[in-house]
N, C-alpha and C positions, 0 to 999 in steps of 0.2 A: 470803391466798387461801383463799377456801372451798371452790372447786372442783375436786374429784377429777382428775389429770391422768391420761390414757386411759395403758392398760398398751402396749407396742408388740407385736402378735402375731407371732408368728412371722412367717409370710408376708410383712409388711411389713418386718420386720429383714433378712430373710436380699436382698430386695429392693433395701434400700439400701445394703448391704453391697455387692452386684454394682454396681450402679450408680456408687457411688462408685469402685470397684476402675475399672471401665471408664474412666471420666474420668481415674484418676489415670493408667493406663498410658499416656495421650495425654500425660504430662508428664515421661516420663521419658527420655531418648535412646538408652541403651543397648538398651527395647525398641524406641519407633519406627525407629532407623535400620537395623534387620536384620529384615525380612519377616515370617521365620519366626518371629522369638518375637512380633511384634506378632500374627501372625495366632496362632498360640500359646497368647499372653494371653489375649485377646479369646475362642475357643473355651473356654478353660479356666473361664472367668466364666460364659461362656450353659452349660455344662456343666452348674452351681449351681442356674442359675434353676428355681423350683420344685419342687426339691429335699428332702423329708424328710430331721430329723436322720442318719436311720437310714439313707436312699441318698447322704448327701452322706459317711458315714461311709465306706459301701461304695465310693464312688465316687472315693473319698481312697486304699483301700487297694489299687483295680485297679491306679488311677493310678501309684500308688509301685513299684509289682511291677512294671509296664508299662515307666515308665521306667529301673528298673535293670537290668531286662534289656538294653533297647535299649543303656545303656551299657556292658554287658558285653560287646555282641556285636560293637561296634565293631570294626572291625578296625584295626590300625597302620596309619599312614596316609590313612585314610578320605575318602572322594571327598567333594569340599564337599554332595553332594544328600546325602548318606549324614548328614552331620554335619548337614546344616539338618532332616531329619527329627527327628533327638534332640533337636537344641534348641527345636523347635517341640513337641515333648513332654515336655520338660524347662519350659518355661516353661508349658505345658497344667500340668503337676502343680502351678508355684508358684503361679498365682490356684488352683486347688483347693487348696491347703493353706490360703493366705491366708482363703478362705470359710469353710475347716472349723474354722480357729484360731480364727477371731473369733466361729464360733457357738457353739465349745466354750467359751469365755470367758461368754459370753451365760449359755450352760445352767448354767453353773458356779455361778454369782453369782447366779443365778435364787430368785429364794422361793417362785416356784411347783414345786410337787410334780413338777407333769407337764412341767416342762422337766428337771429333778435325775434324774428318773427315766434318762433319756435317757443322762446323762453319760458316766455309767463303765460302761457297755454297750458304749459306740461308737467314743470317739475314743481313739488311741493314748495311751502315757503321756506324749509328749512333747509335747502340747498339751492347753489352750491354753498360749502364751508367753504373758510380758509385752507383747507387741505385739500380739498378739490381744485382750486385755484391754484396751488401752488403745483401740483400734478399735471394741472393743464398747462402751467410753463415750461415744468420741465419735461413734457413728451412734446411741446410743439420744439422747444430747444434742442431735442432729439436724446436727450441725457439717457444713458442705461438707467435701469435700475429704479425708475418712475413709478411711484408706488402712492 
């Protein structure tokens, strides 16, 4: 093949990343069958959309403050509305981590300057994981199902 294959830019990564995320939570039981995290999920991904490294970074560290408060504040015994709000913010934080892992993977691995640049500015040190990475191959790879 002599033909250059196009670099994936940002916008169109972080794109299919959501995309796939969205599809996949329609496959999993644990969030369709409880409201709250499916509606949850679903917010925590359009949360991403459009997203700069730099606001999805911020938007990862509201999220985490946000929801450990909420579960410190619980009280014992906590009325079922009381528990579906944290879990609908609790599962809000896991698609934003899952977006953040997989773009901090992206930036990491990147040979361009002006993704590296980004990295260790932004994301905590506990991403990306091994599953973030592997996410980031298989949406640059174009695979369905990128999750």
């Amino acid at each position: 093949m002599t033909a250059k294959s196009k670099v994936m830019d940002y916008p169109e990564f972080l794109e299919r990343v959501i995309r796939a995320g969205l599809a996949s939570i329609l496959t999993h039981e644990a969030i369709t069958s409880r409201p709250e995290r499916l509606e949850g999920s679903r917010a925590g991904f359009e949360a991403c959309r459009g997203k700069s490294p730099e606001e999805l970074a911020e938007l990862l560290k509201t999220t985490r403050e946000e929801c450990l408060s909420l579960r410190r504040n619980l009280p014992d015994g906590a009325a079922p509305r009381e528990l579906g709000l944290y879990w609908r913010k609790r599962y809000f934080e896991v698609q934003v981590e899952h977006v953040a892992n997989t773009v901090a993977a992206r930036i990491l691995v990147s040979d361009e300057p002006a993704w590296r640049s980004h990295y260790s500015k932004l994301f905590p040190r506990d991403l990306p994981t091994m599953r973030g990475a592997d996410n980031a191959a298989r949406v640059l790879r174009g695979l369905a199902g990128a999750t």
